[in-house]
C-alpha positions as CSV (number, residue, x, y, z in Angstrom):
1,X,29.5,-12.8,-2.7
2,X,31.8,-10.0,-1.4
3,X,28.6,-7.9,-1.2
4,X,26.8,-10.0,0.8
5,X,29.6,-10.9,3.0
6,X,30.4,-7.4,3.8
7,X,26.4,-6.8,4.1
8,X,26.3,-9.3,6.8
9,X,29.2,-8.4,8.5
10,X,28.2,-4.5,8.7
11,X,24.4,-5.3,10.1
12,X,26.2,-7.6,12.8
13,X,28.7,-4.8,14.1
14,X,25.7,-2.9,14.2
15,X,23.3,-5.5,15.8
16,X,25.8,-6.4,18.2
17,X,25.8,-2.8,20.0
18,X,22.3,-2.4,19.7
19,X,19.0,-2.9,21.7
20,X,15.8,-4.7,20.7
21,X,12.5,-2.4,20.9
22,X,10.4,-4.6,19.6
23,X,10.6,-6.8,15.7
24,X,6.8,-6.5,13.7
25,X,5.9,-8.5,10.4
26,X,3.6,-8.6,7.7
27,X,2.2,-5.3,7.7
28,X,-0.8,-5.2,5.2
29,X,-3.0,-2.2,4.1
30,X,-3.7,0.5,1.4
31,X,-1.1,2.4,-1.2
32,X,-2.2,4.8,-4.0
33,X,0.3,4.7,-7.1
34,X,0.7,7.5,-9.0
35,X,0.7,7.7,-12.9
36,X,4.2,9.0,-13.1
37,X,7.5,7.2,-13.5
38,X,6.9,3.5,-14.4
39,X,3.4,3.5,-13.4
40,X,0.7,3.4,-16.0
41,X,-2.2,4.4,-16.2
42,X,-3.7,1.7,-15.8
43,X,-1.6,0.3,-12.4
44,X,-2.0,3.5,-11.1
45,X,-4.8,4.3,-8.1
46,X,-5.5,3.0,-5.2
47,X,-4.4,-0.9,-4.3
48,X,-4.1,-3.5,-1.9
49,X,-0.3,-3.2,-0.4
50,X,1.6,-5.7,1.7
51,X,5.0,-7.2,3.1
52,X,4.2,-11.2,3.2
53,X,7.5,-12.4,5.2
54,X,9.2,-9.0,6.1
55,X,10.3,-8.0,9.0
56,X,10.4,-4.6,10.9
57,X,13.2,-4.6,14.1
58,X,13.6,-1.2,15.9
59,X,16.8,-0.8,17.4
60,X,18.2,1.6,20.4
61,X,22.4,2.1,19.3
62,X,25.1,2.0,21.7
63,X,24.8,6.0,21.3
64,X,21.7,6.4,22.6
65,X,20.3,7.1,18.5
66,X,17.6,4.7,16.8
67,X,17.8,2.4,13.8
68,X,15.0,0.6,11.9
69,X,15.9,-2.8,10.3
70,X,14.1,-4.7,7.9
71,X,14.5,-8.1,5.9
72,X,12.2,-7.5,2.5
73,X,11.5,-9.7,0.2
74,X,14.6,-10.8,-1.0
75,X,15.2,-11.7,2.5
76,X,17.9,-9.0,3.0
77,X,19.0,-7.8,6.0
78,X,19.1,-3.6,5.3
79,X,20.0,-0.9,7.9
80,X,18.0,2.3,7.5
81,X,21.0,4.9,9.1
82,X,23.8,2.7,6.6
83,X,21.9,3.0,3.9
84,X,21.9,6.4,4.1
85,X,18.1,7.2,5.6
86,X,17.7,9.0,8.6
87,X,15.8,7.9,11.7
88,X,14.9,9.7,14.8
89,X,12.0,9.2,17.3
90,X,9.8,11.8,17.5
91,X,7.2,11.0,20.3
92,X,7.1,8.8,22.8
93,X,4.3,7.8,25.6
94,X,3.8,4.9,27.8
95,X,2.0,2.6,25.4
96,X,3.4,3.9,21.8
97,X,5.6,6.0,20.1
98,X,6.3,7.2,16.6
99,X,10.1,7.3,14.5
100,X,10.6,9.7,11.2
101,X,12.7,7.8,8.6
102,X,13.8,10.1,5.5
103,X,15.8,10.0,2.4
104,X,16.3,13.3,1.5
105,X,15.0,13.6,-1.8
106,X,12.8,10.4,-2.3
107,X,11.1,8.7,1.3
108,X,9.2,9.9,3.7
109,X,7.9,7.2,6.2
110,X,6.4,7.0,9.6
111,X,6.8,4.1,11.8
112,X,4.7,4.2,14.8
113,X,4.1,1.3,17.4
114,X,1.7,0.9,20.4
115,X,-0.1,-1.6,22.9
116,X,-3.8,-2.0,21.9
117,X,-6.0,-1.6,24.6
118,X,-6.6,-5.7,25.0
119,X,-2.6,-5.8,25.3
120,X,-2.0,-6.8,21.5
121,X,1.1,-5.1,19.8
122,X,0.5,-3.6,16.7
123,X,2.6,-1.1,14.3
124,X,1.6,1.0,11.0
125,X,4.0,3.0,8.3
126,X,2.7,6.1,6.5
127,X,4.9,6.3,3.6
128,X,5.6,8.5,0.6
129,X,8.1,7.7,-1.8
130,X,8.8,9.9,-4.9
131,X,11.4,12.4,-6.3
132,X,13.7,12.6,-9.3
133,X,15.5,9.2,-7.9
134,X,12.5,6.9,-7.4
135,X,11.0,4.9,-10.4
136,X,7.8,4.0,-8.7
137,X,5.8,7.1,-6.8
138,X,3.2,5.6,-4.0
139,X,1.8,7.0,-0.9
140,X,0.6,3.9,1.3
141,X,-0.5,3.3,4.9
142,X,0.4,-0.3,6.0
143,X,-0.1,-2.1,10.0
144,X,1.1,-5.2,11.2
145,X,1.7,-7.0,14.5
146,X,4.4,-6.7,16.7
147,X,6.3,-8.6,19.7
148,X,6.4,-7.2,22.8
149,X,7.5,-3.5,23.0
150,X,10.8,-2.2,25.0
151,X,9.5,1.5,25.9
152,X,12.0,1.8,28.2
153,X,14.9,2.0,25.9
154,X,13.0,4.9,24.2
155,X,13.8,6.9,27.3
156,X,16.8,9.2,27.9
């Protein structure tokens, strides 16, 4: 219960000093499991991937620097920068942009979000995650919808 309590308390001093970009859900699309780790060889290849009931919020910090926050599945609330991932944006136009989010050693991801041309708010993750440290290797490619995007808090 201390866990959780402190969890909560250390996404709100973070929430509270940050910015809304935009918050996406429900991303849906393709991973390929690799026959390594825990993976057999018979769950392994390509398969259907999703995240029914998650949600995606991008965040500008009081210090001008960039978070991603999810809730997963277990409905937890999970900082990328405090759990230890890095995040920084790496491009940015009028209608999207695109943030790296690493674990050194194990993930790799690729969060970009953008206006459709018929207005419609959309976002996708490239993602690998292997290494020494992760029991399940996968490379996947996911999109989901968003809310309306912020751009101008990606700008200097």
């Amino acid at each position: 219960m201390k866990k959780i309590f402190f969890c909560l308390i250390a996404f709100y001093s973070t929430v509270t000093f940050a910015q809304t970009i935009t918050n996406c859900r429900n991303p849906a699309g393709y991973a390929y499991y690799n026959h390594s780790g825990v993976t057999s060889k018979k769950e392994s290849g390509f398969q259907d991937d999703k995240i029914t009931g998650g949600i995606t919020s991008f965040v500008r910090l009081q210090d001008g620097k960039f978070d991603i926050n999810i809730v997963d599945i277990r409905k937890q609330i999970i900082s990328f920068t405090q759990d230890g991932g890095r995040v920084a944006l790496l491009r940015s136009g009028k209608n999207d942009a695109t943030f790296l989010h690493f674990y050194p050693g194990m993930v790799i991801e690729l969060y970009s979000i953008w206006i459709e041309s018929d207005g419609k708010t959309k976002f996708s993750i490239i993602q690998s995650k292997g290494g020494d440290n992760m029991p399940i290797h996968k490379s996947s490619v996911l999109v989901g919808d968003c809310d309306s995007i912020n751009f101008d808090l990606l700008k200097n």
